[in-house]
C-alpha positions in Angstrom: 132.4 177.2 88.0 135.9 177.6 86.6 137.5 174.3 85.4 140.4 174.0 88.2 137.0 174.5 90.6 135.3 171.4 88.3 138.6 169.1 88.4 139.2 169.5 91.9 135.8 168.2 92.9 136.0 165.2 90.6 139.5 164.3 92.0 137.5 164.7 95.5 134.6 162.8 93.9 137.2 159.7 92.8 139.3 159.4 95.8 136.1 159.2 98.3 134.6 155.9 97.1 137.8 153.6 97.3 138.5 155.3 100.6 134.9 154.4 101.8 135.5 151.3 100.9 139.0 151.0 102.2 138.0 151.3 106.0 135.5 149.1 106.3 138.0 146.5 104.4 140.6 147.4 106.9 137.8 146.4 109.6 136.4 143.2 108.4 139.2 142.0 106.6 142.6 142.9 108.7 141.1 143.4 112.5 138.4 140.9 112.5 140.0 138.0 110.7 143.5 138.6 112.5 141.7 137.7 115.8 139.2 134.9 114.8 141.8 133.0 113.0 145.5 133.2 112.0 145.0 135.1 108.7 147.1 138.2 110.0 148.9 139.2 106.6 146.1 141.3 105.6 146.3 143.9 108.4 149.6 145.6 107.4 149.2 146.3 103.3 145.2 147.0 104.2 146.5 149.9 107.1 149.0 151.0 104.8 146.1 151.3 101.8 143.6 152.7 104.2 145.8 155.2 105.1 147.6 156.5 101.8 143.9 157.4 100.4 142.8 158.8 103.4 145.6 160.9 103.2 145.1 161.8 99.3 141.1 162.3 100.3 142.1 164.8 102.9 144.6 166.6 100.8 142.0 166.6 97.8 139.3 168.1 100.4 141.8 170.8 101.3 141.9 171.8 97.1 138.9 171.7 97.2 138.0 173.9 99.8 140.6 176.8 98.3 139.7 176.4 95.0 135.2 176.3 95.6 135.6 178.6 98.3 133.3 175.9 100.7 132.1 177.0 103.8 133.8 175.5 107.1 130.9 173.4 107.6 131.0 172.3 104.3 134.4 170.9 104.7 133.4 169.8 108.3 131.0 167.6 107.3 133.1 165.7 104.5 136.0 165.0 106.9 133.7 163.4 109.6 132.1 161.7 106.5 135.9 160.8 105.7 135.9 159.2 109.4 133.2 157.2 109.5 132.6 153.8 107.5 131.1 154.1 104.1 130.9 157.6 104.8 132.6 158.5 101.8 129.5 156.9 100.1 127.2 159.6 100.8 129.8 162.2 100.2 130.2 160.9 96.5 125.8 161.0 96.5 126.9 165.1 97.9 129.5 165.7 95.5 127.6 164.2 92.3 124.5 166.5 93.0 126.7 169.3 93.3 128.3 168.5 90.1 125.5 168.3 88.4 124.3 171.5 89.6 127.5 173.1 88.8 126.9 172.0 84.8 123.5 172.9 84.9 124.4 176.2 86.1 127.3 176.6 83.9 124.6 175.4 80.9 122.1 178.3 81.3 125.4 180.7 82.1 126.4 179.7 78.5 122.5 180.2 76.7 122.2 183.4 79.0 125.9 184.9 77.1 124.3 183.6 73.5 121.2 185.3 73.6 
């Protein structure tokens, strides 16, 4: 793995947590409060959060996608992952084995050229 192939993943791999985390916040914090009580302030800047890194986590998956050369369903499955709350969770558990695979890989790549 090249390391335009490696950064793009980990820019993936950082962007999917907080925007795991951002729905679900958006949810509790912005819809459900705003209709059991008068705390309504919290919707706007939470949609507006939610969706600038959703946006950033789709346009990462994208680079990603052109630079590792994953298949559709692949890419498929990390944008429904994207969709769904906490799904971004076990993306990051996806990416983080495939990253470690990748230096593994690159590791006996590297011990293969010195011998």
């Amino acid at each position: 793995m090249d390391i335009k192939t490696a950064s793009a993943l980990h820019r993936l791999r950082l962007i999917s947590v907080p925007e795991a985390l951002s729905f679900p916040a958006l949810l509790i914090f912005g819809s459900l409060l705003s209709r059991v009580s008068d705390i309504d302030f919290l919707m706007m800047p939470l949609g507006i959060l939610h969706g600038i890194l959703f946006v950033i986590y789709a346009v990462f998956l994208l680079d990603v996608w052109n630079k590792a050369k994953w298949p559709v369903k692949k890419v498929a499955l990390f944008f429904v992952l994207s969709l769904l709350p906490f799904g971004g969770l076990y993306g990051d558990k996806l990416l983080k084995r495939d990253e470690a695979d990748s230096v593994v890989a690159a590791r006996v790549a590297r011990e293969a050229a010195q011998a």
